[in-house]
Kinemage of the C-alpha trace (Angstrom):
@kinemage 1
@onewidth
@group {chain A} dominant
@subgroup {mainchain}
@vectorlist {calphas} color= white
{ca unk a 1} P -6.491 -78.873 -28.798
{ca unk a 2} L -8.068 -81.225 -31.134
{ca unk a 3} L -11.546 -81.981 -31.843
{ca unk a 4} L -13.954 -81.883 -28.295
{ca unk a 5} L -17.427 -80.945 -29.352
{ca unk a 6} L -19.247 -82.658 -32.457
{ca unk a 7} L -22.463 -81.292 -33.750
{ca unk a 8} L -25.213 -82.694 -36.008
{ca unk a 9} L -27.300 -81.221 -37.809
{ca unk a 10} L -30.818 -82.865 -37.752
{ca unk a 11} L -32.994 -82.884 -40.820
{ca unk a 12} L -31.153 -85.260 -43.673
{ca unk a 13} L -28.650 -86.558 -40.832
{ca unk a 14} L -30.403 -88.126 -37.855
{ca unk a 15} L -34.136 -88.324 -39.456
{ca unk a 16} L -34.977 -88.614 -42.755
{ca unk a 17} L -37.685 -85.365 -42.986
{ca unk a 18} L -36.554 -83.676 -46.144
{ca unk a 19} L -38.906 -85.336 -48.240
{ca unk a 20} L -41.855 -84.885 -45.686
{ca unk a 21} L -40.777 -81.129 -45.215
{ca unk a 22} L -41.285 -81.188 -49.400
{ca unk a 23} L -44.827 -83.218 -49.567
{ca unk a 24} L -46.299 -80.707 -46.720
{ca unk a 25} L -44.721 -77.559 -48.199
{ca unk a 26} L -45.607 -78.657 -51.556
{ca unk a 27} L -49.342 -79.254 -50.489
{ca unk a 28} L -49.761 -76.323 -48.681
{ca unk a 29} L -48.880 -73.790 -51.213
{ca unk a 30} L -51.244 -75.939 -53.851
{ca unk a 31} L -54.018 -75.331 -51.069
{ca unk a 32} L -52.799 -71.761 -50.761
{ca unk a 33} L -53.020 -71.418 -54.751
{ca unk a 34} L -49.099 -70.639 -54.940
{ca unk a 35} L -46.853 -71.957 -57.258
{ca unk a 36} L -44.175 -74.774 -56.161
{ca unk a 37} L -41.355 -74.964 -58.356
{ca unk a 38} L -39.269 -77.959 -59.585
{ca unk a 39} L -36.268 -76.821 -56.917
{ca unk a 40} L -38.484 -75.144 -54.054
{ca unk a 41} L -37.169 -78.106 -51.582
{ca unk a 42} L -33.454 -77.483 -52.217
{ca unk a 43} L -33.609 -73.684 -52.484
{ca unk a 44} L -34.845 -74.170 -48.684
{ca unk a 45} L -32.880 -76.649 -46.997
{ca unk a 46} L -31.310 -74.616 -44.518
{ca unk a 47} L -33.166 -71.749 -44.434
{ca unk a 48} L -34.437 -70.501 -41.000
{ca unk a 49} L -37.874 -70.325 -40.511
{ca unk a 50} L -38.162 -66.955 -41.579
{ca unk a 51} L -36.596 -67.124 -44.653
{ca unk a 52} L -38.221 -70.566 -45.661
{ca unk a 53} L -42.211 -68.921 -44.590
{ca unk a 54} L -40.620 -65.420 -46.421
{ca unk a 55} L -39.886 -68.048 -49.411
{ca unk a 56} L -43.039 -69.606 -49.426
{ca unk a 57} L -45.399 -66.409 -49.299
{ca unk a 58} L -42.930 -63.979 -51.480
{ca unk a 59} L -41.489 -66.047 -53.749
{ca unk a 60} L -44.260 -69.024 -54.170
{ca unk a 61} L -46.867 -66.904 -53.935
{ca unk a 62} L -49.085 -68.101 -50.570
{ca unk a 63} L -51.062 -65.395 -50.052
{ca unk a 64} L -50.667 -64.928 -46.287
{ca unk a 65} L -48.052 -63.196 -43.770
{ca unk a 66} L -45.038 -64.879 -43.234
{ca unk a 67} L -45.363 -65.728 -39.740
{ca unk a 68} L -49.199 -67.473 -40.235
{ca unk a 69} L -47.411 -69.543 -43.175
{ca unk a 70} L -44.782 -70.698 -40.850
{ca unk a 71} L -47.043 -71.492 -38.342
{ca unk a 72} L -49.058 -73.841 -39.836
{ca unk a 73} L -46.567 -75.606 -41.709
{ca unk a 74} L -44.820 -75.958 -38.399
{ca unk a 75} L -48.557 -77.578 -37.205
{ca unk a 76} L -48.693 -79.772 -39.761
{ca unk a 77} L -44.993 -81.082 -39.263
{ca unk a 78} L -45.533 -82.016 -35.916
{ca unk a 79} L -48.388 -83.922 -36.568
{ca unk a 80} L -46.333 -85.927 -38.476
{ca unk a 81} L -44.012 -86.281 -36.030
{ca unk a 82} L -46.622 -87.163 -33.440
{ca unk a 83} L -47.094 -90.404 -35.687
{ca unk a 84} L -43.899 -91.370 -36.524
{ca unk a 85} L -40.374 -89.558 -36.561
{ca unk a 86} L -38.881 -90.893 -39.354
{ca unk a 87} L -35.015 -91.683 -37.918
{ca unk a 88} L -32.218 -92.507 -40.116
{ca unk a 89} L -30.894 -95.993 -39.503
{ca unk a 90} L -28.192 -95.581 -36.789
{ca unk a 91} L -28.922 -92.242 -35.758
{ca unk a 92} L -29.781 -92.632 -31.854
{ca unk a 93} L -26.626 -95.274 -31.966
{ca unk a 94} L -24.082 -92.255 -33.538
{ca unk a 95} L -25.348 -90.117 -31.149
{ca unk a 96} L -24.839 -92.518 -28.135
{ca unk a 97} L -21.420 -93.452 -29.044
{ca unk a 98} L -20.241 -89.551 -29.861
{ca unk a 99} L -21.743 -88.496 -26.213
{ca unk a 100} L -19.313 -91.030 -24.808
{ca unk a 101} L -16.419 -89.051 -26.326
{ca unk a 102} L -17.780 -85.635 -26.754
{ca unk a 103} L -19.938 -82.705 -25.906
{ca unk a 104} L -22.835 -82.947 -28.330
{ca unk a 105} L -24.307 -80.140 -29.744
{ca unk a 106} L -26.869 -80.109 -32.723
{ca unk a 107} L -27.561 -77.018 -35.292
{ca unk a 108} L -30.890 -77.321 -36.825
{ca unk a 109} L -32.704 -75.245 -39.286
{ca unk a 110} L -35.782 -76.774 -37.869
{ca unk a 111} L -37.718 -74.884 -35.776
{ca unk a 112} L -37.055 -75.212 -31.882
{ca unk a 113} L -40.463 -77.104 -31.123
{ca unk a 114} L -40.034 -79.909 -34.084
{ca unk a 115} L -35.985 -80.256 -32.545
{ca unk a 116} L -37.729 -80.917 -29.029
{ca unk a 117} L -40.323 -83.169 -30.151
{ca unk a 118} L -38.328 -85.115 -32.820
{ca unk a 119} L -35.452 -85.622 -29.546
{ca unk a 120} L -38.007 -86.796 -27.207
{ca unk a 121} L -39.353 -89.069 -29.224
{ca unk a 122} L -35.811 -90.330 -29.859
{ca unk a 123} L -34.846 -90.679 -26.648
{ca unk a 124} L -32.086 -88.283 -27.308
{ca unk a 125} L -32.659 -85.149 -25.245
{ca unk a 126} L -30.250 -85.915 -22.132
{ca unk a 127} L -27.114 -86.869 -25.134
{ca unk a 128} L -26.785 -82.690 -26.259
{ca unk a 129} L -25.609 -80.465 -24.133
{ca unk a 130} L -26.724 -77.634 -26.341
{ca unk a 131} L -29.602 -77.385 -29.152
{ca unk a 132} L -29.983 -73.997 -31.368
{ca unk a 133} L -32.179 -73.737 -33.974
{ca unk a 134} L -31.301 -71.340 -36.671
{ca unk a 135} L -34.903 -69.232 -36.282
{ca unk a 136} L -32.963 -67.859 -32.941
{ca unk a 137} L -29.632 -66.434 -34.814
{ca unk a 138} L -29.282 -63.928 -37.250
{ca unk a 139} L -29.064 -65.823 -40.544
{ca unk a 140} L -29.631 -69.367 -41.792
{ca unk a 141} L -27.228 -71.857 -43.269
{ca unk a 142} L -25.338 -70.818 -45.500
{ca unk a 143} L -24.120 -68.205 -42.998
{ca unk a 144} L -21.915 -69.842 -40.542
{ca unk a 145} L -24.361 -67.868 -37.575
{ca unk a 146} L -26.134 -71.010 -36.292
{ca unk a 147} L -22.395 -73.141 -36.210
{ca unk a 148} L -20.249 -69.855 -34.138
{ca unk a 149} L -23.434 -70.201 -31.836
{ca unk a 150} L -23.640 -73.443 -31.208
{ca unk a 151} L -19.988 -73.589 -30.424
{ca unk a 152} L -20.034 -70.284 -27.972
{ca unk a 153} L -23.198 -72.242 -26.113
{ca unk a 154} L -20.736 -75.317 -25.946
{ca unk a 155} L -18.063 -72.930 -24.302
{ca unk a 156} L -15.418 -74.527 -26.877
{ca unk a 157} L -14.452 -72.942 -30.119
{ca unk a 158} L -15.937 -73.727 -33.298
{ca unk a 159} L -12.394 -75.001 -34.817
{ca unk a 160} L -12.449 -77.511 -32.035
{ca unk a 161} L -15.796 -78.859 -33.268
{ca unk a 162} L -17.039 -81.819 -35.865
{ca unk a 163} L -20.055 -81.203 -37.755
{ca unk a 164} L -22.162 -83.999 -39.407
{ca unk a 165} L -24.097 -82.509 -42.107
{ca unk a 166} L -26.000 -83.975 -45.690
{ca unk a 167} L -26.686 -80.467 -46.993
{ca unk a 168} L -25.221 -78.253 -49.450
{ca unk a 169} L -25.877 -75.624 -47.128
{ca unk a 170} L -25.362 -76.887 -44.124
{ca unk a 171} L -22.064 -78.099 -45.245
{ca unk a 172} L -21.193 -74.675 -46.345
{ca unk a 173} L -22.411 -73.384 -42.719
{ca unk a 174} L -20.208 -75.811 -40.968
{ca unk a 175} L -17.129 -74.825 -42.944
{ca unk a 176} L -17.509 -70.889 -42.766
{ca unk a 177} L -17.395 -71.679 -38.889
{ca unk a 178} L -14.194 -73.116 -39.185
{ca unk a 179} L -15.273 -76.563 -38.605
{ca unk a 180} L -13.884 -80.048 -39.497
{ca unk a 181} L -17.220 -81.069 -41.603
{ca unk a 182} L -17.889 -84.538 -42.072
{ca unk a 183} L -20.703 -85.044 -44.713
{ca unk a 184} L -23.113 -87.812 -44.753
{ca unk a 185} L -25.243 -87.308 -48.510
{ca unk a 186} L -28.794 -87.860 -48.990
{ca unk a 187} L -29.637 -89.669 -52.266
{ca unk a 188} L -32.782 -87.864 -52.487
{ca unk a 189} L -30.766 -84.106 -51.989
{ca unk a 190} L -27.642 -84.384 -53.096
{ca unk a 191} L -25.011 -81.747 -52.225
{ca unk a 192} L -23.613 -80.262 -54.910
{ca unk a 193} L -19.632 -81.240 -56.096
{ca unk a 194} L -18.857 -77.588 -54.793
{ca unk a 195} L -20.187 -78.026 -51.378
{ca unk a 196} L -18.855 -81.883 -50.683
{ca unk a 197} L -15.436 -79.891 -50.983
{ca unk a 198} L -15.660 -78.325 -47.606
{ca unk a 199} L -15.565 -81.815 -46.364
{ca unk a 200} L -13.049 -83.499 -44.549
{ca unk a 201} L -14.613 -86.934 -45.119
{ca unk a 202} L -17.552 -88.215 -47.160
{ca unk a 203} L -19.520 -91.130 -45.337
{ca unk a 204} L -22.308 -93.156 -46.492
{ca unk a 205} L -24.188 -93.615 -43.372
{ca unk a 206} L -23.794 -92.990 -39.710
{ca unk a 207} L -22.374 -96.509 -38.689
{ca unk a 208} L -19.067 -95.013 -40.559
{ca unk a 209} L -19.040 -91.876 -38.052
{ca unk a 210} L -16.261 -93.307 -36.087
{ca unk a 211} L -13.582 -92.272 -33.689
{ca unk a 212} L -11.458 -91.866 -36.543
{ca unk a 213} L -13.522 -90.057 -38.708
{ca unk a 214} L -14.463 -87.432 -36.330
{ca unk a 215} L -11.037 -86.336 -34.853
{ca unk a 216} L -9.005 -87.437 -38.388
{ca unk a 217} L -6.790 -89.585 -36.635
């Protein structure tokens, strides 16, 4: 049937948040009296909220409960937020020109209130016709869980889907699903060689996410 759904992924693709996810991480487990590690950002990029707050307190060593750790690092994004949201040049332009074409899903591993706040502050809600966060399936990226969903609450199946990721995970999610992935790499978090192999095509921004790049005509 051919491609009739793309989905993006959000953090690294349509705002540039992965370094602001590692400052306030980074600062809250110093305050906490954990221990951040060189690659604590790219060990969680894709992780659900669970697993990244399970990370932090386990693993880091933030001595509170999961759930109070991803709370208020979930507080202190969104006050970030509130003053700016950092969008990726083109973004709200890739998105307008896919929902002329497509349904429009996106596949976060952000939690559902930052998606909803960084959208409206976009201008972007009305343009997907379905948002999932991964902290509502079963397993983060790289499990393909958040991608099948996303698809099923599209009513199309996932091989008739583009995905626009920047991840190594996220590209690995899209591809498990059976999607076409397109990748778009962050300079800051590269993917690794392994993971840029799932994609169909390698952009360098999203004024490249054409027509022709999303169906591979």
């Amino acid at each position: 049937m051919g491609i009739t759904a793309v989905v993006f992924d959000m953090d690294g693709v349509l705002i540039d948040s992965e370094s602001m996810w590692a400052q306030v991480r980074h600062e809250y487990v110093d305050l906490k009296g954990g221990r951040w590690q060189p690659d604590s950002q790219q060990k969680m990029m894709g992780m659900s909220t669970q697993e990244w707050s399970a990370y932090l307190a386990d693993d880091l060593g933030v001595a509170q409960p999961a759930d109070e750790v991803a709370a208020d690092v979930i507080d202190l994004m969104a006050a970030r937020y509130a003053e700016r949201v950092p969008l990726l040049p083109g973004a709200v332009e890739a998105v307008r020109r896919c929902a002329d074409s497509w349904k429009l899903g996106l596949a976060s591993s952000s939690p559902t209130t930052l998606i909803d706040l960084v959208l409206q502050q976009a201008g972007l809600t009305d343009h997907f016709a379905a948002v999932l966060s991964s902290e509502d399936v079963g397993r983060g990226k790289p499990a393909p869980d958040v991608y099948l969903a996303i698809a099923q609450r599209l009513g199309v199946e996932a091989t008739e889907c583009t995905a626009v990721e920047d991840s190594s995970n996220g590209l690995a999610s899209a591809h498990a699903a059976g999607m076409r992935v397109i990748a778009v790499p962050r300079p800051d978090y590269p993917p690794s060689t392994e993971a840029l192999a799932h994609a169909a095509v390698v952009i360098d921004d999203l004024d490249q996410l054409t027509a022709e790049v999303v169906t591979g005509s």
